[in-house]
C-alpha positions in Angstrom: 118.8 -38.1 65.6 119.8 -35.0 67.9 121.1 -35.9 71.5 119.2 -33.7 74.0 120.2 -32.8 77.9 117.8 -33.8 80.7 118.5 -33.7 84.5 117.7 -35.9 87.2 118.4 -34.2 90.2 117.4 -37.2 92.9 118.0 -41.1 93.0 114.4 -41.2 93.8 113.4 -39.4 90.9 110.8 -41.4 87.9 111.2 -38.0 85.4 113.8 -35.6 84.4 113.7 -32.4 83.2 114.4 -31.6 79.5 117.2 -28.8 79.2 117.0 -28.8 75.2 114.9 -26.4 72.5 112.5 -28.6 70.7 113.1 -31.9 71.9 111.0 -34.3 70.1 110.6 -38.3 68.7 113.2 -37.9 66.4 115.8 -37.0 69.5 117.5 -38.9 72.2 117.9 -37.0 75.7 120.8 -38.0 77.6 120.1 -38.2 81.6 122.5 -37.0 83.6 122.8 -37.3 87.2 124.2 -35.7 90.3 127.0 -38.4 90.8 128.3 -38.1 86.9 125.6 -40.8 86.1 124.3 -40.9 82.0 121.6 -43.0 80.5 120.1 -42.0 77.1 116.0 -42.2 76.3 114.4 -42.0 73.6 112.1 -39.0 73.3 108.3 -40.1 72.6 107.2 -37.1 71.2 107.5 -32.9 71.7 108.9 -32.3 74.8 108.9 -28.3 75.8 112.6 -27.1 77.2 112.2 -27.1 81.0 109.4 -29.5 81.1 109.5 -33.3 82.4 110.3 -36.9 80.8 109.5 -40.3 82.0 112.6 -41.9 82.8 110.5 -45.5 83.2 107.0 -46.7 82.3 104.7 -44.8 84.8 101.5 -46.3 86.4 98.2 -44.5 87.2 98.1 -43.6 90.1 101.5 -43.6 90.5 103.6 -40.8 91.9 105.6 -38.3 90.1 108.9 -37.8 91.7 111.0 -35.1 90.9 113.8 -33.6 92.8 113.5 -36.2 95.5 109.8 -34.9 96.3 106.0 -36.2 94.5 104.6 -33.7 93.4 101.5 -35.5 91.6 100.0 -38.7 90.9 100.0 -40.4 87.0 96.7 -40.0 85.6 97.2 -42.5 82.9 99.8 -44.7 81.8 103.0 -43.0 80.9 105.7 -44.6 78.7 109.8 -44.1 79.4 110.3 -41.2 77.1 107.0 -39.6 77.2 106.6 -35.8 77.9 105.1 -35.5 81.7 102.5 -32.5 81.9 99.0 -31.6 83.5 97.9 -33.9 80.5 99.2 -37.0 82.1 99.2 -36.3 85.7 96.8 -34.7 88.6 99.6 -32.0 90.3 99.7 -32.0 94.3 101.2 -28.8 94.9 98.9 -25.7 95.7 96.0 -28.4 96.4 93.9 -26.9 99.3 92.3 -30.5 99.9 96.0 -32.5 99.8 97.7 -32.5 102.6 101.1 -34.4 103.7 100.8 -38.2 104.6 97.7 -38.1 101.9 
């Protein structure tokens, strides 16, 4: 089992993003934080390098946090670990019908 970097930027944050080449289920990615923080996951499946993992079971309809900010809504459930892509959630960045306070 390989021990992969992710980062979570903000406190708010539900995913981190996966600094690693070819993270997948055989891997663990260790979380790291702004304040020195660590928590290890285990890695659910391929996760591409710069993309996102769940760093808690995710509800639909739930928001995606990442860097403090939602930017989408869980389209499904989504389990700690899982990769976090335009499979599993609707984005709201360069919406025209989303707005803020939506």
């Amino acid at each position: 089992m390989a021990l992969k970097l992710a980062l979570k930027v903000n406190d708010l944050d539900n995913v981190a993003t996966i600094f690693a080449n070819d993270a997948d289920s055989c891997d663990e990615a260790e979380v790291r934080d702004k304040k020195g923080g660590r928590e290890t996951v285990r890695v659910l499946g391929p996760i591409p390098y710069g993309h996102k993992i769940a760093l808690r079971d995710i509800c639909p309809g739930e928001d995606i946090i990442k860097y403090g900010e939602e930017i989408g809504t869980a389209t499904r459930p989504i389990t700690k670990g899982e990769h976090v892509h335009v499979h599993n959630l609707d984005s709201k960045r360069g919406r025209g019908d989303w707005k803020e306070g939506n």
